[in-house]
N, C-alpha and C positions, 0 to 999 in steps of 0.2 A: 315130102320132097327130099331127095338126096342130091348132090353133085356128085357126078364120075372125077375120082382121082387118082384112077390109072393114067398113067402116061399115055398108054395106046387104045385108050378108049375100053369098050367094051365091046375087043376081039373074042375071036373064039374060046380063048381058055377062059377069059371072064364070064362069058355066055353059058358057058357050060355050068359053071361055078354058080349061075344064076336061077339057072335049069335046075341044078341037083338042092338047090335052096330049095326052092318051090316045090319041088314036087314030094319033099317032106309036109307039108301042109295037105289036107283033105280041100281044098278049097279052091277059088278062082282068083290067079295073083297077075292084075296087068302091071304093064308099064309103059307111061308116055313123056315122049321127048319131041316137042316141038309139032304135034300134033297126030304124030306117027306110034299109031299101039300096037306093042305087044303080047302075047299071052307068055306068062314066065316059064310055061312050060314048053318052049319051044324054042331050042336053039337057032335057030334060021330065024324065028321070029324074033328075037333080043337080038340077033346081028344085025339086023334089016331095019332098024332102028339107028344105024349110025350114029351113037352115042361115042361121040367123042369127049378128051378130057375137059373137064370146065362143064358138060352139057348137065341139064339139070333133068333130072326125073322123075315123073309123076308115078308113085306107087300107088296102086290100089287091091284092095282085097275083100272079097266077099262073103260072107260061111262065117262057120264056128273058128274060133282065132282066129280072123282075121287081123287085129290090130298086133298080134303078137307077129303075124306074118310080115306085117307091112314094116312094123320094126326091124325086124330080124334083116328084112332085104334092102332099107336105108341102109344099116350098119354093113353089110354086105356091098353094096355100091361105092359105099364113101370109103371104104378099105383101098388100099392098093391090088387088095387080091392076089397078095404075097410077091407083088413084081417088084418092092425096092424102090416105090416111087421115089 
């Protein structure tokens, strides 16, 4: 589980940022917030999640690295995502 600690949530440049994680991975990488999934390789789909700051995130990942994946995208979450929080 990660908290988003961007200030503005995970808008589009975080999304993307989320996007470009993932899809270093051969694998399937969700994400859920509040009951709403999903697929990390989909920027529309990580904005449509309205994950705002404080919201907490359910990572998951399936395949070969996966737990390296799921790490990589906590640390990736819980960043600022270089905004100066």
């Amino acid at each position: 589980m990660a908290r988003v600690q961007s200030l503005h949530g995970l808008h589009a440049r975080p999304s993307h940022a989320v996007v470009s994680l993932a899809m270093g991975f051969d694998l399937e990488i969700e994400l859920e917030v509040d009951g709403r999934i999903a697929d990390a390789n989909s920027v529309l789909s990580v904005m449509t999640l309205g994950a705002v700051t404080g919201a907490e995130v359910q990572v998951r990942a399936s395949g070969k690295g996966a737990q390296e994946a799921v790490d990589a995208m906590v640390a990736l979450i819980e960043s600022d995502f270089g905004e100066g929080s």
